[in-house]
PATI-693001 format. One record per residue: residue in one letter; z, x, y of N, C-alpha, C, O in turn. Coordinates in steps of 0.05 Angstrom, whole numbers, plus 5000, padded with zeros to 4 digits. Layout:
N
AZXYZXYZXYZXY
...
This chain:
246
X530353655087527853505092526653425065526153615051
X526353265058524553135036521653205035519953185052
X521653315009518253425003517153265007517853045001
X515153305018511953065008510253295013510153475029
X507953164979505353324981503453124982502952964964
X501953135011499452915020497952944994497453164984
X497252654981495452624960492552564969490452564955
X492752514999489852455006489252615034487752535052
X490252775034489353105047485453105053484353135076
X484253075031481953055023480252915018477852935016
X482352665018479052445018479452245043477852065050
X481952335055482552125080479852055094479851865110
X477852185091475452075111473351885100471451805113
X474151795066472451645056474351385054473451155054
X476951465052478951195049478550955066477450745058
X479350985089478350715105475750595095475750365086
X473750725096471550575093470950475063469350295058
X472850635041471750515014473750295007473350154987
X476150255024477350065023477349815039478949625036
X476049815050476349545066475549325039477249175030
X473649325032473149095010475348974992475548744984
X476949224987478349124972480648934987481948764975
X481049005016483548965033481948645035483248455027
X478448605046478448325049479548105035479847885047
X480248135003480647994974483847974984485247774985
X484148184988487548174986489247955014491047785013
X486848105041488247965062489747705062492047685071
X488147485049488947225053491247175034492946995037
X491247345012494047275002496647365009498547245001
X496847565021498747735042499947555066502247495071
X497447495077497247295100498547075102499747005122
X498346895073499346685067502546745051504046555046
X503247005046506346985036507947055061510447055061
X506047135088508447185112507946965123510046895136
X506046765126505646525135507946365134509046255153
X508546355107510946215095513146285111514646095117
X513946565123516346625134517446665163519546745174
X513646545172513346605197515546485220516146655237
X516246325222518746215233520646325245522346165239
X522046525262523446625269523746885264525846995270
X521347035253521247295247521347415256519847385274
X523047755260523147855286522448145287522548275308
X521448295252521448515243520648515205521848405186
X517648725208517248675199516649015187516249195204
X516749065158515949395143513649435132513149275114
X511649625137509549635120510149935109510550125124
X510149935090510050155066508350265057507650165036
X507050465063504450555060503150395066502350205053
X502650455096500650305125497150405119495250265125
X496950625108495050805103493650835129494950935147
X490550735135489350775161489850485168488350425187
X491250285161491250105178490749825173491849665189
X489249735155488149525147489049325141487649125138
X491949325136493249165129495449045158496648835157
X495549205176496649315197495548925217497148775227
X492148895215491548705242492448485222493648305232
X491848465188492948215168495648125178496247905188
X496948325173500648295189500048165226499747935236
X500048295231500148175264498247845263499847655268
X497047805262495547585252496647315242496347085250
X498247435214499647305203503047125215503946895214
X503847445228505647395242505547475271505647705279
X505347265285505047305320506547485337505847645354
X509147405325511747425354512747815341513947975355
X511647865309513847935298513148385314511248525320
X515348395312514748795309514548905280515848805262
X512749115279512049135260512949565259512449725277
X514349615232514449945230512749995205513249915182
X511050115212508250185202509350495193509650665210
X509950545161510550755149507450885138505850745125
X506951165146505151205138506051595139505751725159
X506851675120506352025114504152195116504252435117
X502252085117498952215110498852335141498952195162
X498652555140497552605172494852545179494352435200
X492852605160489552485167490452145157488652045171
X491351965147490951725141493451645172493851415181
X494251815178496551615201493951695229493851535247
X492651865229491351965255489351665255488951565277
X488351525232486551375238488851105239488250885247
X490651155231492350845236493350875261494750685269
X493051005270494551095306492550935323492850755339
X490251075313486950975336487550725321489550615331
X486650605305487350365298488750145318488149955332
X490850305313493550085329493450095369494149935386
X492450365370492450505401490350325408490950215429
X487650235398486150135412486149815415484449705428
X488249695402488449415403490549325424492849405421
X490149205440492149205464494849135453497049225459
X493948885427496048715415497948835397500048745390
X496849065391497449225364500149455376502449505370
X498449515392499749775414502449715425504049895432
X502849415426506249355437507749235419509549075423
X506749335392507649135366509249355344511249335330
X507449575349507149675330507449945326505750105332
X510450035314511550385319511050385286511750245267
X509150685288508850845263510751115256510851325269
X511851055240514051265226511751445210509451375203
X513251735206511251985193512652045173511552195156
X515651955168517152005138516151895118515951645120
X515251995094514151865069517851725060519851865061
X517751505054519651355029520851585015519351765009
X524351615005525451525021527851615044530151555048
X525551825057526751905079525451775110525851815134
X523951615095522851435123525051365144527351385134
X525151265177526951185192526350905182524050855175
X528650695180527950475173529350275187531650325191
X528349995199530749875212532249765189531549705166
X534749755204537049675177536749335168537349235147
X535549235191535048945167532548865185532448905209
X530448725168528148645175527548355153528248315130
X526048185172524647925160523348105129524848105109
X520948215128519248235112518948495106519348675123
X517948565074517248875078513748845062513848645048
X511848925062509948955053509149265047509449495055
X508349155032507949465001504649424988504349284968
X503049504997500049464979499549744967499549954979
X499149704943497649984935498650164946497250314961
X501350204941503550394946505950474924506950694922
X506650254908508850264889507950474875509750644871
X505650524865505450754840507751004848509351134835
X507051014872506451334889510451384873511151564857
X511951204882514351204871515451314842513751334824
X517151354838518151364808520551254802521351114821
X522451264779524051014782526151044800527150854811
X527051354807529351394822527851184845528150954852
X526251404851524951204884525150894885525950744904
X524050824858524350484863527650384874528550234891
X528850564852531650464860532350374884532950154892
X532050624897532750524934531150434943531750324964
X528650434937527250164950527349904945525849774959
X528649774928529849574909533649544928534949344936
X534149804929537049754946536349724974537549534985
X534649864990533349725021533549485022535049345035
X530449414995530949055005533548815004534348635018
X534348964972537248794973539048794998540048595008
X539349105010541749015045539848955061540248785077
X537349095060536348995089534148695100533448615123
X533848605078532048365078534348075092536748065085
X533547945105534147845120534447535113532247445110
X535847375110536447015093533646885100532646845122
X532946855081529846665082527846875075526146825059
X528047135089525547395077524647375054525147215037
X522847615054520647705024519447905028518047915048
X519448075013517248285008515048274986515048154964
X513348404997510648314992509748524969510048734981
X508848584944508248814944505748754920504948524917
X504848924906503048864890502049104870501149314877
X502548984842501549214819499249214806498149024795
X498249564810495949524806495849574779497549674765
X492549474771492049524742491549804735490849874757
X491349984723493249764691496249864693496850084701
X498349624683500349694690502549794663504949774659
X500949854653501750044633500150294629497750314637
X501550504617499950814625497850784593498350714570
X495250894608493550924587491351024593490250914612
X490151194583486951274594484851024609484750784602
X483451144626481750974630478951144641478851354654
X476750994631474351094631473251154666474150984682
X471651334676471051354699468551104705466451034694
X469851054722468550804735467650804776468450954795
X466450664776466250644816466950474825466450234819
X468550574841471350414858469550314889469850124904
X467950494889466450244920465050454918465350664906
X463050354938459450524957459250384980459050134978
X459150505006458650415026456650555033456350775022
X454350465058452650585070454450555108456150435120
X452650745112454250885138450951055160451551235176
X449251005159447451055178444751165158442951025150
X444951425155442151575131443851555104442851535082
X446951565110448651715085450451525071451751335079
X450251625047452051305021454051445017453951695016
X456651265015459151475010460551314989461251074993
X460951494963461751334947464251514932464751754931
X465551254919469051354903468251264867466551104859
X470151454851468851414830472151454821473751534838
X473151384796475451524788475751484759474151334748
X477251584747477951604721481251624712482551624734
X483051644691486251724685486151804664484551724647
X487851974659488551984635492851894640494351874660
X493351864610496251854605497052024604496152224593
X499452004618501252404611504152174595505252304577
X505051974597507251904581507651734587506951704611
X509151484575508751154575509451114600509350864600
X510051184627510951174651509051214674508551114696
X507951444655506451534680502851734676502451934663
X501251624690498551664696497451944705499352094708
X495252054710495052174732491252134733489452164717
X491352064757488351954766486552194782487252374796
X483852114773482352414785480452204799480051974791
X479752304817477652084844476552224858477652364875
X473052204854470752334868469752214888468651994885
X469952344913468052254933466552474949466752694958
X464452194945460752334944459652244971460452034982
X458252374980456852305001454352405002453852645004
X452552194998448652304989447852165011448951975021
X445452285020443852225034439952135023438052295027
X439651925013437751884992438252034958440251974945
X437252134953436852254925439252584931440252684910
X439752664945441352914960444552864957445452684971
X446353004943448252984942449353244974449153494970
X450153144997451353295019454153445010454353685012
X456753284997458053364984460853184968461152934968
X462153334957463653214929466253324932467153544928
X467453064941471153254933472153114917472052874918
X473653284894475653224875478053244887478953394904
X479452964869482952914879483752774852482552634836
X486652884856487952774831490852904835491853124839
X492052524829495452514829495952334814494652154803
X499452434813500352264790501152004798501951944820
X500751834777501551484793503851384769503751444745
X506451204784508251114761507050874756506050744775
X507050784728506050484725508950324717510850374702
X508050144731510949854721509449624722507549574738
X510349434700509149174690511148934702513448954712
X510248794699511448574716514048484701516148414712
X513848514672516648494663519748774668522248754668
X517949014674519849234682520849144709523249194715
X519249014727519348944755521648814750523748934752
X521548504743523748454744526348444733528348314736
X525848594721528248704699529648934725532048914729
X528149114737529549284753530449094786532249154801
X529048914789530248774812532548574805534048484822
X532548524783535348404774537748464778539648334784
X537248734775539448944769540648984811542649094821
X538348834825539648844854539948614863540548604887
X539848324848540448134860537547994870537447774881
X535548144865533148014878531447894857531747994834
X529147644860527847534839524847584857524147624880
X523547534830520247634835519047384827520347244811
X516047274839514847004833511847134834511747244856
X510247164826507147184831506247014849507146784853
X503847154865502946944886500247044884499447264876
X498746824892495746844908493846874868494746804846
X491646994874489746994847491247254828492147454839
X491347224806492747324791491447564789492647714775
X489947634796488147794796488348154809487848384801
X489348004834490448164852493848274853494948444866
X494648064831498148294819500048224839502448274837
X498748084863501848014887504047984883503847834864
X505948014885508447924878510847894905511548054922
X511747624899514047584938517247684911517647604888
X518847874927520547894917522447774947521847814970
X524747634938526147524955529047524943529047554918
X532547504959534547464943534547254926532847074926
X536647264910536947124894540446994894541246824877
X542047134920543946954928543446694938545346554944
């Protein structure tokens, strides 16, 4: 059985809600790289599904297509379940796998794979076979979707706030900071707070390690499978469609 240690054990109950903002920015460029492939699509991968959000972008995007919604987190898959369970549309679309990458079940060839704010979690072995998936299993005309976050080189970074939402009396907010452990690789510490006016209710600390890759390592390692990388959407947001290159 393949280890996995849940990295968000602990803050799964602030995630959905401190992410959606960032998912609105992203949606339309996601949207618009399966748009492109929408045509005969018949299967589709999401890779770290987390609670979901990216989950109604996909169906949306693509009508007809089935979708395997990879998600390891047991508190982040419980809310992608209700998620998908309460959408009539979602519910006959949409089977969630509980193997983290890469012992996930996977279908052996699919239109599309989508990856948000997931690649870190990897390291290079891992990229490897996720780089050999898409090379056999991506499908003539496909693309995978995926996207690097900043910064994509390893280096300290100052603690900053990643979102604040309000939620009834109570504000729930994410804060994070990194330091470098070696040109590869990060490890990120992330507070979430939940105050009720001037009253801090309470505070959990989290912290894991993240691999960083730059867009020139990217394609330097998808080379090496036959696949080519193009940037898409605002540069801002790091998208990238990897597709063959036969």
């Amino acid at each position: 059985m393949f280890a996995y240690t849940d990295p968000y054990i602990r803050s799964a109950d602030h995630l959905d809600l401190l992410s959606a903002g960032q998912w609105q920015s992203m949606a339309p460029i996601v949207s618009e790289a399966l748009t492109g492939i929408r045509d005969g699509v018949r299967e589709i991968v999401e890779l770290g599904a987390g609670t979901g959000l990216g989950i109604r972008v996909i169906c949306d995007a693509v009508p007809n297509a089935r979708i395997v919604a990879i998600e390891p987190s047991s508190p982040l898959r419980a809310v992608l379940l209700h998620r998908i369970a309460s959408d009539t549309d979602m519910r006959s679309r949409v089977t969630v796998e509980n193997q983290p990458f890469p012992a996930a079940r996977l279908p052996e060839s699919f239109d599309a794979l989508v990856m948000i704010n997931t690649l870190g979690h990897l390291d290079r072995s891992a990229r490897e076979k996720l780089w050999q998936v898409i090379a056999t299993g991506l499908r003539t005309g496909g693309c995978a979707v995926i996207n690097l976050q900043q910064p994509t080189t390893s280096t300290a970074v100052p603690e900053f706030e990643m979102a604040r939402e309000q939620v009834g009396n109570r504000t729930y907010h994410g804060s994070a900071w990194a330091e470098r452990i070696d040109d590869t690789t990060m490890k990120w510490h992330m507070t979430y707070r939940t105050s009720e006016g001037s009253n801090e209710i309470d505070a959990t600390d989290v912290e894991y390690l993240w691999n960083v890759i730059d867009s020139r390592t990217l394609e330097y390692e998808l080379a090496q499978h036959n696949l080519c990388v193009s940037a898409t959407g605002d540069e801002r947001a790091g998208v990238f469609l990897i597709e063959s290159s036969n």
